[in-house]
Structures are given as C-alpha cells and as structure tokens.
C-alpha positions in Angstrom: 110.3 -93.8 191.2 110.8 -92.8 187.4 112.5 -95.4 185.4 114.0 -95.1 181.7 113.6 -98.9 179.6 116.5 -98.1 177.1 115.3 -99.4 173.9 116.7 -103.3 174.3 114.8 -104.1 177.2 112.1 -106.4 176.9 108.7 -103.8 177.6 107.2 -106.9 179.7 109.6 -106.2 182.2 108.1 -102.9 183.1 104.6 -105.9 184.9 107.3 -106.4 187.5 107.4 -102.7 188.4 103.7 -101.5 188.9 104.4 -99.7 191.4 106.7 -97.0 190.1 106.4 -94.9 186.6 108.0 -96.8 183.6 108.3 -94.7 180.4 110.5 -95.9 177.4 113.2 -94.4 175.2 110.7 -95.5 172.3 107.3 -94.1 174.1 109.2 -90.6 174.7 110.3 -90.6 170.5 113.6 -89.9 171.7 116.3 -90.7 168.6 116.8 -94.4 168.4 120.3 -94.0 168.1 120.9 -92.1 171.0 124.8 -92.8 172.0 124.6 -93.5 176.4 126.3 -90.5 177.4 123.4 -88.2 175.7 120.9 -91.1 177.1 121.9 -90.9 180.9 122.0 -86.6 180.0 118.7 -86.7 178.8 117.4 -89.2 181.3 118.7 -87.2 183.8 117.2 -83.9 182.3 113.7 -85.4 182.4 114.0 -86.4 186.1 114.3 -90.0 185.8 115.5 -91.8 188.9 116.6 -95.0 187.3 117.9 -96.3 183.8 117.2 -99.7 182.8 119.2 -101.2 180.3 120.8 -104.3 178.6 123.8 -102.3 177.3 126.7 -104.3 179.5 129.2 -102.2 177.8 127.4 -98.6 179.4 129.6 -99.0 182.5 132.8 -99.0 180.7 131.6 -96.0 178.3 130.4 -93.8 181.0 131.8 -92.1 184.0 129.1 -92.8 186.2 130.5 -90.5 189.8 128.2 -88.0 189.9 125.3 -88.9 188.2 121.6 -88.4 189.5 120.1 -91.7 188.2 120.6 -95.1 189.1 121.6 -97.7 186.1 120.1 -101.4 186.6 121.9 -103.4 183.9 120.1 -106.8 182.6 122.8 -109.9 181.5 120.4 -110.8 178.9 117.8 -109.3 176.7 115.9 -112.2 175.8 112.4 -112.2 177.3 112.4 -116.3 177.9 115.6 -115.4 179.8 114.7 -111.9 181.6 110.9 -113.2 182.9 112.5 -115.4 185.4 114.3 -113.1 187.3 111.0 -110.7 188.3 112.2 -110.5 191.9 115.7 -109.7 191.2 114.4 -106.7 189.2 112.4 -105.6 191.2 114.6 -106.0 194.4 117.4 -104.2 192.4 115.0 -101.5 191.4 113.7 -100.7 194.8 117.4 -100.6 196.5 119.3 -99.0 193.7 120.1 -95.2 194.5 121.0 -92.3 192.5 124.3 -92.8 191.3 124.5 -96.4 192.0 124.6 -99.5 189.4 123.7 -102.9 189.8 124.3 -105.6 186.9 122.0 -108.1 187.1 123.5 -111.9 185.7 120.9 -113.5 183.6 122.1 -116.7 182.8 120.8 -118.6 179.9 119.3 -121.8 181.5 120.7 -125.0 180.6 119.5 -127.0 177.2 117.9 -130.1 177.7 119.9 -133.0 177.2 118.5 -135.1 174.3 118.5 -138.7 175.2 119.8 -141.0 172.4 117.9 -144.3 171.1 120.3 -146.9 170.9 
C-alpha cells in the first residue's frame, strides 16, 4: 500500500511499516500549510491508499463518504508515546480500507510516583 505521514507524525513510525511505500507531506514539498480537505484531494490525486495523521480534529472537518484513501488517526504525536503502539499501527494499517478510518488511542503512560523521605 501507499501511505501519506501528514506532517505531525513522528517519521520513525514509517520502521513499523516496511512493508508498504511511506512518502511524507514534507518528502513530496507539498505546502506546509496544506488545509485537510486539499490534503486528502491531493493525497488522493497521487494514488495514495492511506493517510496517516495526528490531526484528531480531520474527522470532524471532513466528509469522509466517498473517499478513496483510508485515514489512520494517531491519539498522540509524541514519539516516547507513539513507539509503543508498533503493532496497533501496523494492524490498523494493514486492515484499514479505502474510505475507512480508524483512530488509534495513545494514551500517555502513567508518571512515576515520587516516593517521599519522611
């Protein structure tokens, strides 16, 4: 499969996808500021199948009936978050179809709790 990293995705996510073509907004010197509708047009004009993102608010933006790509949306953008679901991606990934959306929940794991010295 093709797949689109919008610009917030961490690039190190694209190891847990070896097996399919990863390009990114910023590797194809498309405009930065991009607004979604032109980025799932474009996307779709370049034959992409998927389009990975950490823009939760896409899905509310976008009428996504009818579309030819896939959207795989992260909860988080932080890379110390994102590396620990490399499965989940790439289950998502591999199962999403054109036209369908996943959100992925990222959690932020749990500070450790500072013991006191009494």
């Amino acid at each position: 499969m093709r797949i689109l990293f919008d610009k917030n995705v961490p690039v190190g996510v694209r190891h847990f996808l070896r097996k399919h073509e990863v390009r990114t907004v910023v590797e194809l010197k498309w405009p930065p500021k991009l607004q979604n509708g032109e980025l799932l047009r474009a996307a779709e004009a370049e034959a992409f199948d998927i389009l990975v993102t950490c823009d939760q608010n896409i899905t509310y933006q976008q009428n996504l009936t009818r579309r030819n790509l896939a959207l795989v949306v992260f909860g988080s953008n932080i890379w110390r978050v994102v590396q620990f679901y490399s499965e989940l991606i790439g289950a998502k990934v591999d199962t999403t179809r054109p036209g369908g959306y996943c959100f992925i929940e990222m959690p932020h794991p749990a500070k450790p709790v500072k013991k006191s010295i009494d």
